[in-house]
C-alpha positions as CSV (number, residue, x, y, z in Angstrom):
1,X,-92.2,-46.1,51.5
2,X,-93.7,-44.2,48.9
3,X,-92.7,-40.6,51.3
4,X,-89.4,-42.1,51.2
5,X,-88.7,-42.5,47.6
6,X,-90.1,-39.0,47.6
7,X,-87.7,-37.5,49.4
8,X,-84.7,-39.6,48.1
9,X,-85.8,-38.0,44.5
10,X,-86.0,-34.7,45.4
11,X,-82.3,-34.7,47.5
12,X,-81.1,-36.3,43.9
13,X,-82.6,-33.4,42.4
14,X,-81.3,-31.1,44.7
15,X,-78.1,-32.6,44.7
16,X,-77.8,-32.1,40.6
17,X,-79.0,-28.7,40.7
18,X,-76.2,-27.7,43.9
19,X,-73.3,-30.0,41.3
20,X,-72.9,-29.0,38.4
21,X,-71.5,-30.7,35.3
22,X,-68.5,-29.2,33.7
23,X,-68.2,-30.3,29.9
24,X,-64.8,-29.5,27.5
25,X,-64.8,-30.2,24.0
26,X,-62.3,-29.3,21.3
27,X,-63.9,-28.1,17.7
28,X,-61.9,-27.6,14.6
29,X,-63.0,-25.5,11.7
30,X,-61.2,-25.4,8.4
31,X,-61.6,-23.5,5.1
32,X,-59.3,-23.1,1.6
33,X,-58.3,-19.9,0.6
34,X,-56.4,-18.6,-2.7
35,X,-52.6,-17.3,-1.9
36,X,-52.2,-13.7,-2.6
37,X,-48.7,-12.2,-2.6
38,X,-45.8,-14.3,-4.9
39,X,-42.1,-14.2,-3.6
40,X,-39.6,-13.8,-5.7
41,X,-36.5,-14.8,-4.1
42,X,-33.0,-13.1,-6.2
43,X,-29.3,-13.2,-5.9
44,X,-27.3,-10.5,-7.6
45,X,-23.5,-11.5,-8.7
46,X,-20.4,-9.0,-9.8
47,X,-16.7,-9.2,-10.1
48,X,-14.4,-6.1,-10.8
49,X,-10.9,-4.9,-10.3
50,X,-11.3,-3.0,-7.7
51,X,-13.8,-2.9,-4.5
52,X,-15.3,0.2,-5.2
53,X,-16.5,-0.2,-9.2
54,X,-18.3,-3.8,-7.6
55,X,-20.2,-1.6,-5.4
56,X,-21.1,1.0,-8.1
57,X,-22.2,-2.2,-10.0
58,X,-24.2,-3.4,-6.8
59,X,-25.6,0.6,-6.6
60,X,-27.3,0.8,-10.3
61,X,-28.8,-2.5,-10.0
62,X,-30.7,-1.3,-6.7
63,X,-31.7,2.1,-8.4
64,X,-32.9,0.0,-11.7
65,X,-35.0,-2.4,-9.4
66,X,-36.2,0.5,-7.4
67,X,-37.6,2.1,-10.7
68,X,-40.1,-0.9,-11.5
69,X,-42.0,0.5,-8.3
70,X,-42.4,-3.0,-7.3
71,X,-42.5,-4.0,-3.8
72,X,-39.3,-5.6,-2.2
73,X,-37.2,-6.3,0.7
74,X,-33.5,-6.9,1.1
75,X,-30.8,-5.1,-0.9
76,X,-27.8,-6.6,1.2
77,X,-24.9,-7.4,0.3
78,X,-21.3,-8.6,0.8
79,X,-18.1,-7.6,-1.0
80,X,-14.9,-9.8,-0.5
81,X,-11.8,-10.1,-2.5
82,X,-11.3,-12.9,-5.3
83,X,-9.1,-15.2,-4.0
84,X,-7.6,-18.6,-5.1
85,X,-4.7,-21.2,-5.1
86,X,-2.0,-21.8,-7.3
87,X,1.0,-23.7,-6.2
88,X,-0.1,-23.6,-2.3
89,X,-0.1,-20.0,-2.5
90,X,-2.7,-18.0,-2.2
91,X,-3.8,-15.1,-4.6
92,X,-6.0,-12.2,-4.7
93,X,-6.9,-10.7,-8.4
94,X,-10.1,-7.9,-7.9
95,X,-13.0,-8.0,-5.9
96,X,-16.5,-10.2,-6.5
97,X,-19.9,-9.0,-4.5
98,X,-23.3,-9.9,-4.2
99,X,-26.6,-8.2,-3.2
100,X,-30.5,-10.5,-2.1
101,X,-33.4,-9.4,-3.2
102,X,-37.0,-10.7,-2.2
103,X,-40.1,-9.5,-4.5
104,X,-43.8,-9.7,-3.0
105,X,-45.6,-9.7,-6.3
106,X,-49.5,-9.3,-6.3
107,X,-49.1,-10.9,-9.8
108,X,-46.8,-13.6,-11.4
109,X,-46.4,-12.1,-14.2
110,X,-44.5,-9.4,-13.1
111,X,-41.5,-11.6,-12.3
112,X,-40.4,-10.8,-15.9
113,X,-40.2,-6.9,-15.8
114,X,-37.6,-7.5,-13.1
115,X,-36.0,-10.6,-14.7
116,X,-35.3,-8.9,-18.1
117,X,-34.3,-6.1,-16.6
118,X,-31.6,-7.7,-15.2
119,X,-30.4,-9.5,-18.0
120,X,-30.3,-5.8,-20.4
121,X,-27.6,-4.7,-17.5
122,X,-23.9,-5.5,-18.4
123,X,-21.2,-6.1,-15.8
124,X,-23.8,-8.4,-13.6
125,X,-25.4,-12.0,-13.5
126,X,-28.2,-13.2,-11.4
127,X,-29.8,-16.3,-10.0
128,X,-33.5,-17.1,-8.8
129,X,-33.1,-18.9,-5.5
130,X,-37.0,-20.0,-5.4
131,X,-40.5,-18.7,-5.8
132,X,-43.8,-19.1,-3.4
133,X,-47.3,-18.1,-3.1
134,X,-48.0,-17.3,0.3
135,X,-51.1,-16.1,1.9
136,X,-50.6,-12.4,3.0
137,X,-51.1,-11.7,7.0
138,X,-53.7,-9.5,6.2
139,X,-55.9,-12.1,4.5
140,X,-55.2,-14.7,7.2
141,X,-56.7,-12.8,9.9
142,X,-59.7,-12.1,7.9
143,X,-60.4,-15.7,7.2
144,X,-59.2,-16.4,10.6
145,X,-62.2,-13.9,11.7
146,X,-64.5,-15.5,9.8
147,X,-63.6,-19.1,10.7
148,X,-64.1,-17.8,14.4
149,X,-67.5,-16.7,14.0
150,X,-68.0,-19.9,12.5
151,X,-66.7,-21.7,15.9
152,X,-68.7,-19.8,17.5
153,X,-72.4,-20.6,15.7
154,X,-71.1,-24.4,16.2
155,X,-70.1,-24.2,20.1
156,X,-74.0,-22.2,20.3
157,X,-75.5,-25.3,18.3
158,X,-73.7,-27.8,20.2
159,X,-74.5,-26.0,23.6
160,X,-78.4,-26.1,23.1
161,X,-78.1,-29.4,21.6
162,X,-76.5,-31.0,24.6
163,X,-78.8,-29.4,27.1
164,X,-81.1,-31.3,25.6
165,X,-79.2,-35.1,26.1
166,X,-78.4,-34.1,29.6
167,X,-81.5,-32.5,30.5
168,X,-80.0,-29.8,32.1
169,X,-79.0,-25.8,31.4
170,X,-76.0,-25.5,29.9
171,X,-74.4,-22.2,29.2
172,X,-70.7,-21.4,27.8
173,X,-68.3,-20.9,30.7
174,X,-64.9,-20.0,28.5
175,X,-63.9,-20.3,25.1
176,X,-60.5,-20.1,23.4
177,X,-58.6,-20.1,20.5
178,X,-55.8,-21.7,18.3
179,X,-54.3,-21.1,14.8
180,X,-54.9,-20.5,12.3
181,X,-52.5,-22.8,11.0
182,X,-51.5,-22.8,7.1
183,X,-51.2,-26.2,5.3
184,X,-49.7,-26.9,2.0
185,X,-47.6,-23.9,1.0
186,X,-46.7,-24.0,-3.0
187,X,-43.1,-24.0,-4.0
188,X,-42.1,-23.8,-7.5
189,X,-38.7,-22.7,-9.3
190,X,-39.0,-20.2,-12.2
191,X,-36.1,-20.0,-14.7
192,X,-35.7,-18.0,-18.3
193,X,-36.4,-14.2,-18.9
194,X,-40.4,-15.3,-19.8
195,X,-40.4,-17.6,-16.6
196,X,-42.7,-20.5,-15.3
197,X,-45.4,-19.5,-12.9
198,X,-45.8,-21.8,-9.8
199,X,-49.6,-22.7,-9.5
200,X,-51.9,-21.0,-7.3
201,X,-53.2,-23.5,-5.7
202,X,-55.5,-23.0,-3.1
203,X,-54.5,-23.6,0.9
204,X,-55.9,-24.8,4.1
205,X,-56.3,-22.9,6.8
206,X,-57.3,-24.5,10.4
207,X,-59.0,-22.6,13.5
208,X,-59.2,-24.3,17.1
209,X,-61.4,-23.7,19.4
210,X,-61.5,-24.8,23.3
211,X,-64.9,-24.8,24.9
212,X,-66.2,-25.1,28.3
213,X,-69.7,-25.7,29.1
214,X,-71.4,-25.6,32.8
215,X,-74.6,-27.7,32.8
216,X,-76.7,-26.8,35.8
């Protein structure tokens, strides 16, 4: 009896050692980080007689804006005749155009260079279509780096920690990644030549990771 239990305990053993146990687990590791870059979101209105003078209007106020040395994007624009109704007829008296701008500001503050620059040129109005602090790529990936590494020391911890429960030798099969994924983006609406800054309120950023354990 006592050969047979021996033998039926070391087949068991045998049988462990020959099968072994595939564990998947899903961590998560978050962190808040500070927004960097502020957008700056502008539309750029003119009317004049004739098609051309609107786009010479449209031309100074890129040159002007490209003298603050401030980064930007956009510069397009539309020009379309001014058109309306009277007495179910239709009418056409000189020509209206606008031009988008989008500012990525390091700092708020400089919001008002470009607003009252604006407002010292004749012959054009303007409108701020929103603000936003965002968190540059650049600073995503590093605290999506670090937030990795992070993963990483926890899936390590977790794998010697559950050799232990199971008795057994685990070792990390495969591990990958999601994200990062951005939570809680600040909007704000800035108006005046000294204009309202949006608060820099800090933001969440989430990492994934899938891990796959093999427990021999």
């Amino acid at each position: 009896m006592r050969l047979l239990f021996l033998l039926l305990s070391l087949w068991a053993l045998s049988f462990a050692q020959d099968n072994p146990i595939r564990v998947f687990v899903n961590l998560t590791q978050s962190a808040q980080i500070a927004p960097d870059i502020y957008i700056l979101t502008l539309t750029i209105s003119t009317e004049a007689d004739k098609e051309v003078k609107a786009l010479s209007l449209l031309g100074r106020v890129d040159r002007e804006l490209s003298q603050l040395g401030l980064p930007y994007s956009g510069g397009n624009y539309w020009v379309d005749k001014k058109c309306f109704m009277e007495k179910n007829t239709q009418k056409c008296e000189g020509f209206r155009a606008q031009a988008f701008y989008q500012f990525r500001l390091k700092d708020a503050k400089d919001q008002d260079l470009i607003l009252q620059k604006l407002a010292q040129m004749e012959g054009i109005s303007f409108s701020i279509q929103g603000t936003q602090w965002i968190v540059s790529a650049n600073a995503q990936e590093a605290k999506k780096q670090e937030l990795m590494f992070s993963l990483l020391d926890k899936a390590t911890a977790f794998t010697t920690e559950i050799s232990r429960k199971l008795k057994r030798e685990c070792q990390i099969e495969s591990i990958s990644y999601d994200g990062p994924l951005l939570y809680s983006p600040i909007y704000g609406e800035a108006r005046g030549i000294s204009a309202p800054q949006p608060t820099k309120d800090l933001q969440t950023i989430t990492v994934f990771m899938r891990l796959s354990l093999v427990c021999k």
